[in-house]
C-alpha angles and dihedrals in degrees: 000000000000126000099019120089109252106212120228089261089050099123097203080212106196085236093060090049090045096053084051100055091049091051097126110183085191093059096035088169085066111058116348125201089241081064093058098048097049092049083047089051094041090059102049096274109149122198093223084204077075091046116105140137135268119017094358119189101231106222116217121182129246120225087257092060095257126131123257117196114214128188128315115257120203141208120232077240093062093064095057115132136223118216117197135214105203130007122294134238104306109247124271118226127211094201137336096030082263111078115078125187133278089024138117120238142171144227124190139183141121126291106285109012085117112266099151094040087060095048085049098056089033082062090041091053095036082064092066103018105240128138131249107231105302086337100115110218134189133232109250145099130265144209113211124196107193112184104192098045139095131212102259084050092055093046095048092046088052095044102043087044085056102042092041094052095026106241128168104267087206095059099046094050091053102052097027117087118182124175118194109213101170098161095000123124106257093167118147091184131042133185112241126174096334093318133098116212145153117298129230076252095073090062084035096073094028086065094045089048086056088039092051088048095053102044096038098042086231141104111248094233096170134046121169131201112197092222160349104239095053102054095052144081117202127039119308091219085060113092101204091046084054093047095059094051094055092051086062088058107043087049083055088050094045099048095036095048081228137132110249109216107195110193117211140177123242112236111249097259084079090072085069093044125095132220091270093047098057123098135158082271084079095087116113112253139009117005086236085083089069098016090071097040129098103217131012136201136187128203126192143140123291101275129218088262101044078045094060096042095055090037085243111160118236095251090046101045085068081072094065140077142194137213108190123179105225106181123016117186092173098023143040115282134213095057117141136199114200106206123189115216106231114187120220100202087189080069104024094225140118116236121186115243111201112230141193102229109187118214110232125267099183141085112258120246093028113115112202078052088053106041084058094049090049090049086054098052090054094045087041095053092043113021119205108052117151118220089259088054086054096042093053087064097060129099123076107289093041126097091265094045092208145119119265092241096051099043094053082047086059102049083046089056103046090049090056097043086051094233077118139043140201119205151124105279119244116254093259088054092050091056106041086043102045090227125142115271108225091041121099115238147180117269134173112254109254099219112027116216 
């Protein structure tokens, strides 16, 4: 076999050499040239284009030509270990303060609950490295694969997200890849001959991920994959097939030096479930989705407890939204972000809003309590009123449904007791805010007593 290197266990069997002589490309149903190479495989030959140092991935060949990659197989070498003296570098976080690069993690909820909407503006903000709320954020590009969305889609939910938070439309263009893939195959892993393994698109995307850094000047820090179902062969309740999924993913993390977002659905029982009942468990599927993650996160509607807790109404709790991380291997878990969805009917989309929501510190039924804690919600939701902006929503049938005079009791009150302050805004108030620089204005206390 001319051209490729034979190994020393290599047999040169005559049968091999008189298969090959018989190959005929005019009479491909005779001999193929898949026939050739797994003989050739069979038998010790080693394409030397699959030799590398270090854990290699051994490629065998299917009986349809196609690569198969086996098990890695490591040197003693490989296991050496590295014992520091001092700390390392402290990780860098690509957002929450919770994903680190070259890792897989996942994010759950229900259908519609805006998944795709979040990874969107968390690209959008990654551009320009700003944070979302109290969402930190790197600075980075991204490549997005969104597997239920068109083109136009894509295009009104960018463009509503930039106008809406005012971000440089240059910017964003130029370190936000997303790829609408509405009816067109995503999948990581396909089924062949028995076997699932990884698909071309896995160094598809590892490649566009190289391409996107050099001609943008940036690290690609994010790549998102909407969602799980659509990226897989096999069954997601099977934990091999999802395994192997996870290992695709993983490789592209790995190889890119970016952090893998998978998004998945949450199976229906979740809509019974309260906020004290949900869990990275809640992803549709095999464990293995959130098993072989480094991080998970879960997103849902504001439930009845969490209601009650935040004084929300019932018709009103529908408006809100949590991100919870569920499970943290390199960060803290248990941290939560609260999003309003805010509606732009110009671009008839919704957009998620992030919110403070204060857990209530006073007794229920009780109506100067309520009337604070009230006070607190509005100035929470939109910092910098001054007292005459709170004043003007009083009276029965106002957002405060107070009095004048009690509500101005109240602002008085909470600023003596020190759950408010008044003061000029910082300049980065001033700016995320839009308020006047040099006025005094109402803002929620940092630390309650």
């Amino acid at each position: 076999m001319p051209n490729f290197y034979t190994p020393k266990n290599y047999s040169g069997l005559p049968s091999v050499e008189q298969i090959w002589q018989s190959y005929d490309p005019d009479h491909p149903d005779r001999v193929t040239v898949a026939s050739l190479f797994k003989m050739a495989t069979d038998n010790g030959w080693i394409n030397p284009q699959h030799v590398s140092s270090g854990a290699n991935q051994i490629q065998a060949v299917d009986p349809l030509g196609q690569l198969v990659p086996n098990a890695s197989v490591f040197k003693l070498a490989d296991g050496d270990v590295q014992i520091l003296n001092a700390p390392p570098a402290k990780r860098e976080y690509m957002f929450a303060k919770t994903v680190t690069a070259g890792t897989l993690n996942v994010l759950a909820g229900a259908g519609g609950v805006s998944k795709t909407m979040f990874v969107l503006m968390l690209a959008i903000a990654m551009a320009e490295g700003k944070a979302i709320g109290d969402l930190q954020v790197a600075q980075g590009a991204s490549l997005l694969f969104l597997g239920e969305e068109d083109q136009p889609e894509v295009s009104r939910r960018l463009s509503a997200i930039c106008n809406n938070g005012n971000y440089n439309p240059f910017v964003v263009s130029n370190l936000t890849k997303v790829f609408p893939a509405a009816g067109l195959d995503l999948r990581l892993t396909r089924s062949l001959s028995g076997s699932l393994d990884s698909s071309h698109l896995v160094q598809n995307v590892i490649d566009l991920a190289g391409q996107h850094a050099q001609v943008c000047g940036e690290p690609v820090r994010l790549i998102v994959f909407d969602h799980a179902r659509l990226v897989m062969d096999g069954d997601p309740n099977d934990a091999a097939h999802v395994t192997q999924l996870t290992r695709a993913l993983t490789r592209i993390a790995q190889i890119s030096g970016a952090a893998v977002l998978l998004l998945a659905h949450s199976p229906k029982a979740v809509h019974k479930q309260q906020a004290n009942e949900m869990s990275v468990a809640d992803v549709a599927g095999s464990s293995a989705f959130s098993d072989n993650a480094r991080s998970g996160f879960i997103m849902y509607g504001m439930r009845a407890d969490d209601a009650k807790v935040h004084q929300i109404s019932d018709g009103d709790r529908h408006k809100y939204v949590k991100l919870e991380c569920a499970k943290a291997n390199y960060g803290p878990q248990g941290a939560v972000w609260w999003f309003e969805r805010e509606t732009l009917e110009d671009w008839q989309v919704q957009i998620l809003k992030p919110v403070s929501l204060i857990k209530s510190m006073f007794v229920p039924g009780q109506a100067k309590q309520q009337l604070r804690q009230q006070i607190l919600s509005v100035l929470s939701g939109k910092p910098g009123q001054s007292k005459r902006q709170l004043r003007d929503q009083s009276g029965r049938k106002q957002p405060l449904g107070a009095s004048e005079k009690n509500v101005m009791a109240a602002v008085d009150a909470l600023l003596e007791e020190g759950y408010l302050e008044q003061r000029k805004p910082t300049q980065s108030e001033a700016m995320k805010h839009r308020l006047q620089k040099g006025r005094e204005v109402l803002f929620v206390a940092p630390i309650q007593p």
